[in-house]
C-alpha atoms as one frame of an Amber mdcrd trajectory, in Angstrom:
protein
 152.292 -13.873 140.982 153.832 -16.949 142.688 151.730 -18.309 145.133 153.371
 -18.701 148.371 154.930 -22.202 149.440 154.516 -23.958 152.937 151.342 -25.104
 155.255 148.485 -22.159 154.558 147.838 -21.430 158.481 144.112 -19.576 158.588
 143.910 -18.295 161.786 140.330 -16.718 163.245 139.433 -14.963 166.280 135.968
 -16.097 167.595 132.712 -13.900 167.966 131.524 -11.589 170.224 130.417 -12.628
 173.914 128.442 -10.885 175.996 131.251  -9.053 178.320 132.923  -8.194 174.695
 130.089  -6.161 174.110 130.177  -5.053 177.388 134.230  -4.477 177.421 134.074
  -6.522 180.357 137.746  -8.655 180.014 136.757 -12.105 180.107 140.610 -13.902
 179.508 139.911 -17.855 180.959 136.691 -16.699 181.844 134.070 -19.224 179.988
 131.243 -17.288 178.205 129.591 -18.384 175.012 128.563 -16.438 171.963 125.664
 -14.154 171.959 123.546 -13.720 169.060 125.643 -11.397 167.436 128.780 -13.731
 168.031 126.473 -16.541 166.563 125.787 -14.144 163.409 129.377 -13.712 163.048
 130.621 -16.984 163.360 127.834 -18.142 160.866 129.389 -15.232 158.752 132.724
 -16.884 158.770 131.753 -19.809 157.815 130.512 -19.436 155.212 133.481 -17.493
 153.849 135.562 -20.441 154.388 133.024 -23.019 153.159 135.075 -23.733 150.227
 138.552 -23.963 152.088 139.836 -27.111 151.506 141.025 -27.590 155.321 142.748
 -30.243 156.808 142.438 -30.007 160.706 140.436 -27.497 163.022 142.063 -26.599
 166.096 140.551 -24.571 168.854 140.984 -23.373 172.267 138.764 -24.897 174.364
 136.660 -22.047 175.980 133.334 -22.032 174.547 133.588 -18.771 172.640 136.332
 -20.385 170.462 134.622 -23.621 170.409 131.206 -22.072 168.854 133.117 -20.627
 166.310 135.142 -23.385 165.020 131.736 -25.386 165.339 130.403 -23.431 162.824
 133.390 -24.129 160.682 133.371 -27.473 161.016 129.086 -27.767 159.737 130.791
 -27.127 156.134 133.776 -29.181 156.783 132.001 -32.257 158.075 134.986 -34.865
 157.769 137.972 -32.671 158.843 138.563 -32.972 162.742 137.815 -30.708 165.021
 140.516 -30.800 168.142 140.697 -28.272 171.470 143.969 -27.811 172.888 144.438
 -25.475 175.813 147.530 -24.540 174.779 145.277 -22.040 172.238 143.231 -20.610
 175.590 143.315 -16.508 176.273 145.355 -15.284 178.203 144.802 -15.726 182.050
 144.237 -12.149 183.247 144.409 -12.973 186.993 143.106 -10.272 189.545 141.466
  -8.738 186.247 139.177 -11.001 185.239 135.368  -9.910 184.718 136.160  -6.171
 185.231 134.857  -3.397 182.965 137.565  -1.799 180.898 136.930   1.812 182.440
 136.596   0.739 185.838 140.016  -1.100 185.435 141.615   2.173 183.688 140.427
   4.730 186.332 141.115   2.084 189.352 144.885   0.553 188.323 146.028   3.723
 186.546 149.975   3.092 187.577 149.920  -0.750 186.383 147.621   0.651 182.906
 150.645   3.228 182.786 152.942   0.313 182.476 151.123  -1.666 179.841 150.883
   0.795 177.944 154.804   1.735 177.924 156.285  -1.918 178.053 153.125  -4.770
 178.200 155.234  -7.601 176.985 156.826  -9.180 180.064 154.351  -6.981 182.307
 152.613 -10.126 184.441 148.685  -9.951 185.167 148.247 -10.027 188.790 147.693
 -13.264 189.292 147.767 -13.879 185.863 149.808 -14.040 182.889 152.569 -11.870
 180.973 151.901 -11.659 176.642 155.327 -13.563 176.580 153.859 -16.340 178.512
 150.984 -16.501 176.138 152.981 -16.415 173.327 155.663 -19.161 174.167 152.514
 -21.538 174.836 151.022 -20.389 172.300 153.610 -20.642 169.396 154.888 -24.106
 171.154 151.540 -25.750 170.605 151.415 -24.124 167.007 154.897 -25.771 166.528
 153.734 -29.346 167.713 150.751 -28.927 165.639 152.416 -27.869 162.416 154.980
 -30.421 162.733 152.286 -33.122 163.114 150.535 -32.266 159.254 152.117 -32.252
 155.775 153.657 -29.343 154.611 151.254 -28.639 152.524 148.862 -28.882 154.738
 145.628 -26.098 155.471 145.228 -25.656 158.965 142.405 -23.871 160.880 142.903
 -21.987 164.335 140.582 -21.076 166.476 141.841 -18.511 169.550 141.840 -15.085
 171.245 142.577 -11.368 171.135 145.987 -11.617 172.779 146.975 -15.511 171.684
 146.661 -14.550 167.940 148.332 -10.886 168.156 150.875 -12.787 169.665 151.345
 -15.492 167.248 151.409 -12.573 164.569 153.741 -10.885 166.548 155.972 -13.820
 166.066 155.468 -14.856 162.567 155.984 -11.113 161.847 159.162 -10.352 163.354
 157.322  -7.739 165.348 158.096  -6.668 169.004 155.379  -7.558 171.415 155.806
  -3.969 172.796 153.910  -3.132 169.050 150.992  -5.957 169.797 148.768  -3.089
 169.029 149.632  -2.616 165.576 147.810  -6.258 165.266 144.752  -5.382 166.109
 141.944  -8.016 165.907 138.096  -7.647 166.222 135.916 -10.361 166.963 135.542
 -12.950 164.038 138.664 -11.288 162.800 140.328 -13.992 160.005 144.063 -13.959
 159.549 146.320 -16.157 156.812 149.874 -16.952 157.356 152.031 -19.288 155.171
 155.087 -21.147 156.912 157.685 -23.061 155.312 160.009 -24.265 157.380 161.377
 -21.550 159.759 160.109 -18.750 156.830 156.522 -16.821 157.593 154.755 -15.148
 155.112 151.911 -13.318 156.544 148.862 -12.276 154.005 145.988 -11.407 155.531
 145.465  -9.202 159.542 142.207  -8.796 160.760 140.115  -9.415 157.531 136.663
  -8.588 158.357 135.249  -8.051 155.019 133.096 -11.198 155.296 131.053  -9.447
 158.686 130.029  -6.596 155.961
């Protein structure tokens, strides 16, 4: 089998928080890992340990920035660089409340999301086509800046990385769902030039 051509693009949700266990939705909202996060992120190091990667990138919330800090303790020489570009979305008016209080309180807004989310605007907050125009800009800056055959290591979010997948995958952001990604979730994309070649969604084999 031909191995696929382009800059490898690994791509790696970070671990649980406190208000994930809680299905509180956190967005810009700056919690760290908890323990279990901590367990997980340790877990996905060390299934990249041997990665030969090239640059770390990370959004700069301290969830993300755990995680990729775990990374980085087997990848001592290869920088480690926040841009804010890579941030969750900003969920406005909705920030810090508990999934079913939010359902049973905004029922005609959760109506909407459901039917047509993409260009549907937090209040307050952001739309998933905001997040993913920032979000695939700064992936385009950052790509552009590394060899092509470059390994590159993001660190983001639920909604920036279904996004992103969205994109590389020619797949409506109406269908974000489809993209599921649990916490510590690892994802590998290939790009070569304009082409995307997506191998791995939500690979959590390594939290087993």
């Amino acid at each position: 089998m031909t191995k696929p051509s382009g800059q490898r693009i690994i791509l790696v949700r970070h671990g649980e928080t406190e208000w994930n266990r809680l299905r509180r939705f956190q967005g810009h909202s700056d919690l760290p890992l908890n323990s279990k996060g901590n367990s997980q992120a340790q877990a996905l190091a060390q299934a990249l340990k041997n990665e030969a990667i090239n640059a770390i990138y990370s959004s700069p919330l301290k969830r993300a920035v755990g995680t990729a800090s775990c990374i980085c303790r087997f990848h001592p020489s290869t920088p480690l660089i926040k841009k804010s570009g890579l941030k969750e979305m900003n969920l406005g008016d909705f920030e810090g409340i508990e999934a079913q209080q939010w359902a049973a309180q905004h029922q005609e807004f959760r109506k909407a999301w459901e039917e047509n989310p993409a260009d549907l605007a937090m209040p307050g907050g952001e739309s998933l086509r905001e997040v993913q125009l920032r979000a695939i800009d700064t992936f385009e800056q950052i790509s552009e800046s590394h060899e092509s055959d470059s390994t590159l290591l993001f660190c983001s979010h639920n909604f920036v990385i279904v996004s992103m997948l969205c994109f590389v995958s020619k797949i409506s952001l109406n269908r974000f769902r489809e993209l599921r990604q649990n916490t510590a979730a690892l994802n590998i994309f290939y790009k070569d030039g304009m082409n995307y070649q997506v191998k791995r969604i939500n690979d959590c084999r390594h939290l087993l």
